[in-house]
C-alpha distance (Angstrom), angle and dihedral (degrees) to the residues before:
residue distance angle dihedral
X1 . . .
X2 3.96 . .
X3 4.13 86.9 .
X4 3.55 91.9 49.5
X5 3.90 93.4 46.4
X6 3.78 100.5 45.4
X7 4.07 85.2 48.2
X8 4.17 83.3 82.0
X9 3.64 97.1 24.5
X10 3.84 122.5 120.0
X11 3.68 91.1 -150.2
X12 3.94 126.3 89.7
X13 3.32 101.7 -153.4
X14 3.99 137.4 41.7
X15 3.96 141.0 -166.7
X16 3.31 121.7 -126.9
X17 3.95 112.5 -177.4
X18 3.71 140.5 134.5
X19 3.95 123.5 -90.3
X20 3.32 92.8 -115.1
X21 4.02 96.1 59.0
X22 3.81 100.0 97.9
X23 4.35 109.7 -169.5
X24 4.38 84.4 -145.1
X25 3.62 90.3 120.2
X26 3.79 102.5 37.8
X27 3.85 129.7 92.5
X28 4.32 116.7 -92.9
X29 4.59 82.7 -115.3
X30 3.98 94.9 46.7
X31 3.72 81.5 116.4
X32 3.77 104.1 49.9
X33 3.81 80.7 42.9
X34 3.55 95.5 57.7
X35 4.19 98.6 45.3
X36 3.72 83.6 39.9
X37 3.83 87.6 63.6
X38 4.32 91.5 28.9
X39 3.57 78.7 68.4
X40 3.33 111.5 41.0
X41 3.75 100.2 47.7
X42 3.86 92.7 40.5
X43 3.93 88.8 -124.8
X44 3.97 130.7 178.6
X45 3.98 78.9 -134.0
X46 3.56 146.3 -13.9
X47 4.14 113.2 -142.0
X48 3.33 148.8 157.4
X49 3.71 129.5 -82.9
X50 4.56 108.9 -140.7
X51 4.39 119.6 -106.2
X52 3.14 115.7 -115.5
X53 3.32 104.6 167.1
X54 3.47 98.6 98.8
X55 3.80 103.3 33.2
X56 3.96 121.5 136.1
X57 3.65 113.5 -81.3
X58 3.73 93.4 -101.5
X59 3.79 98.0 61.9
X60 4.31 95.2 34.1
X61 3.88 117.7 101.2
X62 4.12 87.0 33.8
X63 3.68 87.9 -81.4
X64 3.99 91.5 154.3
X65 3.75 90.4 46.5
X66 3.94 94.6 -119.5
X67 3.83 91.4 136.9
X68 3.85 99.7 47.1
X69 4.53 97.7 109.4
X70 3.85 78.6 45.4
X71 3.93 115.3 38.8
X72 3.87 95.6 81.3
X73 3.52 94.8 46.0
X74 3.85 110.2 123.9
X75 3.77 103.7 -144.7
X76 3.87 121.4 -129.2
X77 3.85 119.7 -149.8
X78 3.84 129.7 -138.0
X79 3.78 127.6 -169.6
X80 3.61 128.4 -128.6
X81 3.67 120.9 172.1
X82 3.30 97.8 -12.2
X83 4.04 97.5 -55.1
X84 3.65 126.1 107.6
X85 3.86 118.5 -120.2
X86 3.58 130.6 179.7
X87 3.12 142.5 -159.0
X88 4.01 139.9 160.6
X89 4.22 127.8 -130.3
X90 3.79 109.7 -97.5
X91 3.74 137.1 136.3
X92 3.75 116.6 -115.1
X93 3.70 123.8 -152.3
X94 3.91 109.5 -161.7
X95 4.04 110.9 -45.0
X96 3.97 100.5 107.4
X97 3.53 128.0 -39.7
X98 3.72 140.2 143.0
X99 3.84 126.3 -124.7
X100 3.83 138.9 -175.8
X101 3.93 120.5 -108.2
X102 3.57 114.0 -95.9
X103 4.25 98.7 23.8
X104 3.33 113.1 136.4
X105 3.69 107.1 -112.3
X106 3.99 120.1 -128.8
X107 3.47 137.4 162.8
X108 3.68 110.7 -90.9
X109 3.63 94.9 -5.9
X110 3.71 124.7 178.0
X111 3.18 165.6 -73.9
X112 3.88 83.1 21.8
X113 3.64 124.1 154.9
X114 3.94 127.9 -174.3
X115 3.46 128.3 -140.3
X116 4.03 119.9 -129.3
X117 4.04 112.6 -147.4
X118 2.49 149.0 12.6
X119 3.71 84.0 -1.3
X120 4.04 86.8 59.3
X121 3.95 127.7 94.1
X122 3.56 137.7 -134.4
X123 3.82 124.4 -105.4
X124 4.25 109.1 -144.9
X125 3.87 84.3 -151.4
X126 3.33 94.0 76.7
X127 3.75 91.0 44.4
X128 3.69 110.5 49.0
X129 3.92 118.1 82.5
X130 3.79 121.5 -158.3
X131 3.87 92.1 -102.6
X132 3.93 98.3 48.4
X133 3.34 105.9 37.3
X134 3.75 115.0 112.6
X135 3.90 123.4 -117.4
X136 3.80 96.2 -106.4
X137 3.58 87.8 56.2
X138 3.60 96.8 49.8
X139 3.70 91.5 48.6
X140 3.74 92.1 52.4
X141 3.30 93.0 47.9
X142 3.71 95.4 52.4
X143 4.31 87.4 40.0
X144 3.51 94.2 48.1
X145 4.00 97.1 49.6
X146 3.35 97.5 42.3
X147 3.75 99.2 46.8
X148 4.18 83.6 46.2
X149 3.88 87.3 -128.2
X150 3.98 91.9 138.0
X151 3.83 145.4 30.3
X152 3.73 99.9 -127.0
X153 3.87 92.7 96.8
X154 3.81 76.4 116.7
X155 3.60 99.3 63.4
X156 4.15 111.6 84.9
X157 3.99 129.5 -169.2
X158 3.87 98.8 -92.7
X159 3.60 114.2 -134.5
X160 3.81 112.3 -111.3
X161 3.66 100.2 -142.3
């Protein structure tokens, strides 16, 4: 569908992210940044790396192991006007990242790197507690486990306590 649609597109570069990637904690430029760097390191994609500095108790300190391909990763900085940014090699699957017109998209393609913040994103997941999250979000969740269609079977509704 996104191949298809960029074919007659006037733009030359697309997002491709999950729903539940909201930009409320990233800078106004994080895009410029990002094609800015796309560019300029001749990368399969340029995305974002997930906050977790203010994640519920029970998934802080990479207690739940979500961080483990990524923890030892020594992060490399670029510079775009005139302000440091860095970032560390990874792959990234679907959560936000930027890509040139015309690539030919793959899961987990690479060479991908994702930038650390304030050039990262926040994951809702990590967010949401059983007793606050909204009914689309439930159903999704329910949807999208049973039908197998993503890996978050790991994620549970946190108790707000």
């Amino acid at each position: 569908m996104i191949t298809n649609y960029m074919r007659t597109s006037s733009s030359n570069y697309f997002v491709l992210t999950d729903p539940d990637t909201p930009l409320d904690s990233a800078p106004g430029d994080i895009l410029f940044v990002y094609q800015f760097i796309l560019n300029g390191l001749s990368l399969y994609n340029v995305g974002a790396s997930i906050r977790w500095d203010d994640w519920h108790e029970r998934f802080r300190d990479n207690q739940g192991h979500y961080e483990d391909a990524f923890i030892h990763s020594i992060p490399k900085v670029y510079e775009y006007r005139s302000v440091n940014y860095y970032y560390i090699e990874a792959a990234i699957d679907t959560t936000f990242a930027l890509y040139k017109k015309g690539v030919p998209l793959r899961r987990v393609g690479g060479p991908s790197i994702r930038m650390l913040p304030p050039l990262g994103v926040r994951h809702l997941d990590f967010y949401l507690g059983e007793r606050d999250a909204p009914e689309d979000v439930l159903y999704y969740e329910s949807e999208a486990l049973t039908n197998r269609v993503n890996h978050f079977s790991h994620v549970k509704p946190m108790d707000n306590n």
